[in-house]
C-alpha positions as CSV (number, residue, x, y, z in Angstrom):
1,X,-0.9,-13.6,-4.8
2,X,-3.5,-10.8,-6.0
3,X,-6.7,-11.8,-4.6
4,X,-8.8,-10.4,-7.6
5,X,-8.4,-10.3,-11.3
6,X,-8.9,-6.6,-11.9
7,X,-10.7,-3.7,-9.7
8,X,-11.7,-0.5,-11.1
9,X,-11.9,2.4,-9.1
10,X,-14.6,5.6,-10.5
11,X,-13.6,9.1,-9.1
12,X,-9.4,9.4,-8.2
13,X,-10.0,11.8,-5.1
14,X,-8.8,11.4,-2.0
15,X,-10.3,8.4,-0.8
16,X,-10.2,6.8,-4.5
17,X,-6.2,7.5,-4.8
18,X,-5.7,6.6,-1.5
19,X,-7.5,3.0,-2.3
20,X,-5.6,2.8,-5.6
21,X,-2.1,3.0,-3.4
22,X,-3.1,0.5,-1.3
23,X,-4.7,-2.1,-3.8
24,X,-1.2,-1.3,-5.0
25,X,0.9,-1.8,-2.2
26,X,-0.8,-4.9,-1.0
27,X,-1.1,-6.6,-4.5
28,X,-5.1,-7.3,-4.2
29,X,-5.3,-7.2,-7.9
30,X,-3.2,-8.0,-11.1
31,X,-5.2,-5.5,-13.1
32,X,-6.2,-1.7,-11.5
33,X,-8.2,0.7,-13.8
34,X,-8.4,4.3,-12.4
35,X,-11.7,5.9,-14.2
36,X,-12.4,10.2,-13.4
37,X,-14.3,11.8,-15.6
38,X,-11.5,15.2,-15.8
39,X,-9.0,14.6,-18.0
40,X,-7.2,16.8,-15.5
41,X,-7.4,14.5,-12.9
42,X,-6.9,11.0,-15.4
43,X,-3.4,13.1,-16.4
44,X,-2.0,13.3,-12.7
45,X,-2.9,9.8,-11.9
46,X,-1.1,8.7,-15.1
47,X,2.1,11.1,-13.2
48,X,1.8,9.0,-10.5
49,X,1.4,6.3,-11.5
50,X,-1.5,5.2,-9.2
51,X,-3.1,2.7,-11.7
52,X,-2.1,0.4,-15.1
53,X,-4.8,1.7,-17.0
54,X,-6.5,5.7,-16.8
55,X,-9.2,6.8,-18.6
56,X,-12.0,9.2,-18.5
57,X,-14.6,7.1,-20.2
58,X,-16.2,5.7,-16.8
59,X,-18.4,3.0,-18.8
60,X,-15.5,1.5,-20.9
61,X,-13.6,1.5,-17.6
62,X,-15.6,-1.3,-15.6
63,X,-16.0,-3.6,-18.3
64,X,-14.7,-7.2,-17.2
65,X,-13.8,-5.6,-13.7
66,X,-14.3,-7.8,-10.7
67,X,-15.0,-5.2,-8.7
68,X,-16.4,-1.9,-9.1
69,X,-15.9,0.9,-6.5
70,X,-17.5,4.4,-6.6
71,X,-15.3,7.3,-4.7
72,X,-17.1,9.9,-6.0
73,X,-19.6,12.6,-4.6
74,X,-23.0,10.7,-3.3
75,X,-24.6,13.3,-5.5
76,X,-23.0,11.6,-8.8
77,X,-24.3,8.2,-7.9
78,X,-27.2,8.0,-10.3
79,X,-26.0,9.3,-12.8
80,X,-22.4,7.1,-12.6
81,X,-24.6,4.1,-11.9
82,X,-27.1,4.5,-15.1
83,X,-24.0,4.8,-17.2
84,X,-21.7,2.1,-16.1
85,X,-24.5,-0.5,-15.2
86,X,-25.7,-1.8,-18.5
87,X,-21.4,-2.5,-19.3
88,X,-20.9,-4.6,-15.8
89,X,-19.4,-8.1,-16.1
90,X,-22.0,-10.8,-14.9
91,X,-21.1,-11.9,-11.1
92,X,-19.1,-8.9,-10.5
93,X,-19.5,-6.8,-7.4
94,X,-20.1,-3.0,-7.5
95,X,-19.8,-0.7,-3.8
96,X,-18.7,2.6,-2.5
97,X,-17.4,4.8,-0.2
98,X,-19.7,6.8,-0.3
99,X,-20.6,8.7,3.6
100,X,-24.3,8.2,3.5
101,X,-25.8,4.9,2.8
102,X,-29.8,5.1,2.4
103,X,-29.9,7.3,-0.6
104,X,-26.8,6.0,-2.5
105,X,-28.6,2.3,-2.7
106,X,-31.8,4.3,-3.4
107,X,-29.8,6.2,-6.2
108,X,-27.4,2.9,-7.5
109,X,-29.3,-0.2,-6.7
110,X,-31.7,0.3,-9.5
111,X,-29.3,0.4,-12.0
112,X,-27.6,-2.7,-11.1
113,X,-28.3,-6.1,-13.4
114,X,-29.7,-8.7,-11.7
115,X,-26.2,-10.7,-12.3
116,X,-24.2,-8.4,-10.4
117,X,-24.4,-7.6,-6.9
118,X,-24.2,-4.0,-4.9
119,X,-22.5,-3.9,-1.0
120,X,-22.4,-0.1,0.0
121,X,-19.7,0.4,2.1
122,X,-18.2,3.6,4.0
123,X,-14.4,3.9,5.2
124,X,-14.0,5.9,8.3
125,X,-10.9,7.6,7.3
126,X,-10.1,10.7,5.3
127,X,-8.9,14.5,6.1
128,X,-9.8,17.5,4.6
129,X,-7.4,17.3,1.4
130,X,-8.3,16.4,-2.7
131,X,-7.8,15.2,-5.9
132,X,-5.2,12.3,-6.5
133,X,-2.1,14.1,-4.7
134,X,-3.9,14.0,-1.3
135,X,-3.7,9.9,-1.6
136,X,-2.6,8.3,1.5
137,X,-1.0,4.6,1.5
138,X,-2.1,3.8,5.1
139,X,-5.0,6.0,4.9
140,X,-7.3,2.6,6.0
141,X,-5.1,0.8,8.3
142,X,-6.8,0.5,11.9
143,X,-10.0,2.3,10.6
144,X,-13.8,1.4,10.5
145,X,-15.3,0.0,6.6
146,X,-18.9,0.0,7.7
147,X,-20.8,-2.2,5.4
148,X,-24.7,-1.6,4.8
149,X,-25.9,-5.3,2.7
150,X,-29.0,-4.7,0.8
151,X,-32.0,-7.6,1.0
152,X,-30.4,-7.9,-2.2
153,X,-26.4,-8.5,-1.8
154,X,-25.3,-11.8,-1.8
155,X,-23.3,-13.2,1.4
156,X,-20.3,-14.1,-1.8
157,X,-20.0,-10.0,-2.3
158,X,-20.0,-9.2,1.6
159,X,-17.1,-11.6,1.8
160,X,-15.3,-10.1,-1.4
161,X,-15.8,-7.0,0.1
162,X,-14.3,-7.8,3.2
163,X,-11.6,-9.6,1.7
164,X,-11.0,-5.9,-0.4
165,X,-11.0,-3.8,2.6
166,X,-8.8,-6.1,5.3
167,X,-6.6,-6.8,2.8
168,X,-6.1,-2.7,2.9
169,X,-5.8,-2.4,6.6
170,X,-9.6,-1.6,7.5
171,X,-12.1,-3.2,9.9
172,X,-15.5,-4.2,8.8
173,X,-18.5,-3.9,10.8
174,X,-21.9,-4.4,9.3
175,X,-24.6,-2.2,9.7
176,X,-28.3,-1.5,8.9
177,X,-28.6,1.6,6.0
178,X,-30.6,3.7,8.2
179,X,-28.8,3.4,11.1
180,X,-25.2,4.1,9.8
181,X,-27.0,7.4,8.9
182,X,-27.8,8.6,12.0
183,X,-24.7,7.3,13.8
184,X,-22.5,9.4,10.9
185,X,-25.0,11.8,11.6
186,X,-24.4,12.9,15.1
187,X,-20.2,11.3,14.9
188,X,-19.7,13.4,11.4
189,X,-22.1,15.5,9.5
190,X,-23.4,17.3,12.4
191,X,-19.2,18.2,13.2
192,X,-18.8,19.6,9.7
193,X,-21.9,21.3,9.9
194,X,-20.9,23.1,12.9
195,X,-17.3,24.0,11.9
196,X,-18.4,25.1,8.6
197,X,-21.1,27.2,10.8
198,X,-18.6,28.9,12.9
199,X,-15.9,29.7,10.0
200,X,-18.9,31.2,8.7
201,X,-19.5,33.2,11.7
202,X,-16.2,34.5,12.2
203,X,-16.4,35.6,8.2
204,X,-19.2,38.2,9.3
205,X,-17.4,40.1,12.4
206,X,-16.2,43.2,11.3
207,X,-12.9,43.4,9.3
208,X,-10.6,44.3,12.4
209,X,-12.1,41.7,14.5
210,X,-11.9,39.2,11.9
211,X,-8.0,39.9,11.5
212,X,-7.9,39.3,15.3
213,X,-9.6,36.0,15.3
214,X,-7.5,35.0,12.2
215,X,-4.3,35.9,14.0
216,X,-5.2,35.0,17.6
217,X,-6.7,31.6,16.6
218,X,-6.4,29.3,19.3
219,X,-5.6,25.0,18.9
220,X,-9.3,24.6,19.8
221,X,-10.4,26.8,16.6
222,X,-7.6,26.0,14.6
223,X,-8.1,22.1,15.3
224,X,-12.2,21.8,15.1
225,X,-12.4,24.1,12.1
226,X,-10.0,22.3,10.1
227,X,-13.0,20.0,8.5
228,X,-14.2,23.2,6.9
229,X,-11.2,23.0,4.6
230,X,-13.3,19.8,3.2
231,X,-14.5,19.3,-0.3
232,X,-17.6,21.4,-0.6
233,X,-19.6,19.3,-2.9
234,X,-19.1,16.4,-1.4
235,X,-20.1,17.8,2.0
236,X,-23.3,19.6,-0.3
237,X,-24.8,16.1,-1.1
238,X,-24.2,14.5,2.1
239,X,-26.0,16.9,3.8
240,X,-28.5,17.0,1.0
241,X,-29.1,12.9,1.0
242,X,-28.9,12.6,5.0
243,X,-31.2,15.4,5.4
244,X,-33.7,13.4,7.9
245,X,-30.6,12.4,9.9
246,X,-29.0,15.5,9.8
247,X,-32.0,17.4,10.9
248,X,-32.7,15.0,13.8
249,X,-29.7,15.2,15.5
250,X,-29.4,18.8,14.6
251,X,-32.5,19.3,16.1
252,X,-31.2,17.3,19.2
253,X,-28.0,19.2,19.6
254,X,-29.9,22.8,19.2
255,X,-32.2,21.6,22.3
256,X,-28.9,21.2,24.1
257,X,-27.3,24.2,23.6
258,X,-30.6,26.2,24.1
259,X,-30.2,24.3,27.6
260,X,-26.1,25.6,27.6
261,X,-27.7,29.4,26.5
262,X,-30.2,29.6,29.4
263,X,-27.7,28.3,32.0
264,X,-25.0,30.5,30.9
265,X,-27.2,33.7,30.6
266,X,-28.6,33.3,34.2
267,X,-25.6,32.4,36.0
268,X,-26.1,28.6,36.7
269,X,-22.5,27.6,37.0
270,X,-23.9,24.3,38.8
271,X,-25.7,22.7,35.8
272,X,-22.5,24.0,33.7
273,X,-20.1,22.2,35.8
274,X,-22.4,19.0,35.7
275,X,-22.2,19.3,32.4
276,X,-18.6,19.4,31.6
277,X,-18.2,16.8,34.0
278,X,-20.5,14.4,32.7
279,X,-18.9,15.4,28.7
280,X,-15.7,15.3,29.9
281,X,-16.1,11.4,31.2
282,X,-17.6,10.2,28.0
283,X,-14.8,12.1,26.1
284,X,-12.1,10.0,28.1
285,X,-14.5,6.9,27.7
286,X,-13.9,7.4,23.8
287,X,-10.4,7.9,23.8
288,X,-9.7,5.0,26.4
289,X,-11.7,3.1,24.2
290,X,-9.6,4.3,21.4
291,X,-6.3,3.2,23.2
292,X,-7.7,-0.8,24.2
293,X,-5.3,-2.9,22.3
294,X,-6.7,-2.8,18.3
295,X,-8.7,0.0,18.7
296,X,-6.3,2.7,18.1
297,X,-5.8,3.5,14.4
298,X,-2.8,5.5,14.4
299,X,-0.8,2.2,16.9
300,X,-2.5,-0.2,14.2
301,X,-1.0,1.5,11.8
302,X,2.0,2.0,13.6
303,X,2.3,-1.6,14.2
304,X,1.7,-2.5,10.4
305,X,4.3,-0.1,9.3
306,X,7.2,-1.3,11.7
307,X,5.6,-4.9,10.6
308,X,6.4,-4.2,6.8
309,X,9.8,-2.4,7.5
């Protein structure tokens, strides 16, 4: 039985198409709206057939909607919010996916009617791909849905929410704004920063070196600077509306490989062995972590899939 009435999803990327197949596949609502302002985009989700209605006008799109979910670029919030707020249905529950938490509320929660409520939320899941194609069904199966309740959410949303995310595989944890910015911080904007860094680097070697490193690429450059392939306005405003986070821990991570710099220029292979060896034990601490039971996305999901079949 569809646990709510009708969900609209704003923006059909990757994460919004890959929500629309689940909702989908696991019946959580009798009535799915997919909203994107391209007409492009609103023409390949009618193709495949990710929703039961498709439009392009975002503010006719959430009227009488349950719930209300932004996948669009953190940047667009404002804007998406001011337009689609005065046409929310009283009681109704509007929240994201959005990767940074402090300035999306900033940017949404003034736009929301009193009557509605506002839970910004954050799936840890997603790879480099776009647009409604790139949709995965098991996308959030095993994976983190960090939740980030304003003074203002009511404990009725948080559970809806929930209900919304577990009912497409995900995990909730809850989570102060400020702090889920600085953890994604340092676990995933200061990662595409750096890979987006060293493609850039490689860019400015001179042209036969720069066919050598494009031909000789190793996993370990292959594999880390895959995230650069990422959506580049998306990655623009997270970086834009984390910028305390991102500069702290940047900051951080610069004072450490200062430390790397000096050790390697003088010859100190004892604090560079130290190093590695203290890394490489919290490394294996993650992935053992990782392994313990539930904790593994890809055996969750796994486990789900040989569940279903």
């Amino acid at each position: 039985m569809a646990k709510f009435e009708k969900i609209t999803i704003v923006g059909m990327g990757h994460i919004g198409s890959s929500l629309a197949r689940a909702i989908r596949q696991n019946n959580l609502t009798k009535k799915l709206v997919a909203a994107d302002i391209s007409e492009d985009v609103c023409r390949r989700v009618v193709e495949l057939g990710l929703a039961d209605i498709v439009t392009s006008d975002l503010g006719a799109s959430v009227e009488g909607s349950d719930i209300v979910i932004l996948a669009i670029p953190v940047g667009a919030m404002k804007g998406v919010a001011a337009l689609i707020g005065p046409r929310l249905k009283a009681k109704s529950v509007v929240t994201d996916v959005g990767s940074v938490k402090g300035a999306v509320i900033e940017a949404v929660q003034p736009f929301i009617p009193e009557s509605v409520d506002f839970v910004p939320a954050h799936p840890i899941a997603g790879n480099e791909n776009s647009g409604p194609e790139s949709g995965i069904v098991d996308l959030f199966i095993g994976r983190w849905c960090i939740l980030t309740p304003t003074p203002k959410t009511s404990i009725r949303a948080v559970e809806k929410i929930t209900h919304l995310w577990e009912g497409c595989g995900a995990r909730i944890e809850i989570m102060d704004p400020a702090r889920h910015d600085l953890v994604l911080g340092i676990t995933s904007h200061l990662p595409h920063l750096i890979a987006y860094t060293i493609v850039g680097t490689a860019e400015h070697l001179e042209e036969d070196m720069k066919a050598e490193v494009i031909k000789f690429s190793a996993s370990g450059f292959r594999g880390f600077t895959r995230i650069a392939a990422s959506d580049p306005v998306m990655w623009r405003d997270i970086f834009l509306n984390n910028k305390e986070a991102v500069l702290d821990v940047l900051e951080r991570f610069s004072e450490d490989l200062t430390a790397m710099q000096k050790a390697i220029r003088r010859g100190d292979g004892e604090y560079l062995h130290e190093v590695f060896t203290h890394t490489r034990k919290v490394r294996r601490g993650i992935t053992d972590l990782g392994l313990e039971g539930f904790s593994s996305p890809d055996l969750v999901r796994k486990r789900h899939l040989e569940k279903e079949g």
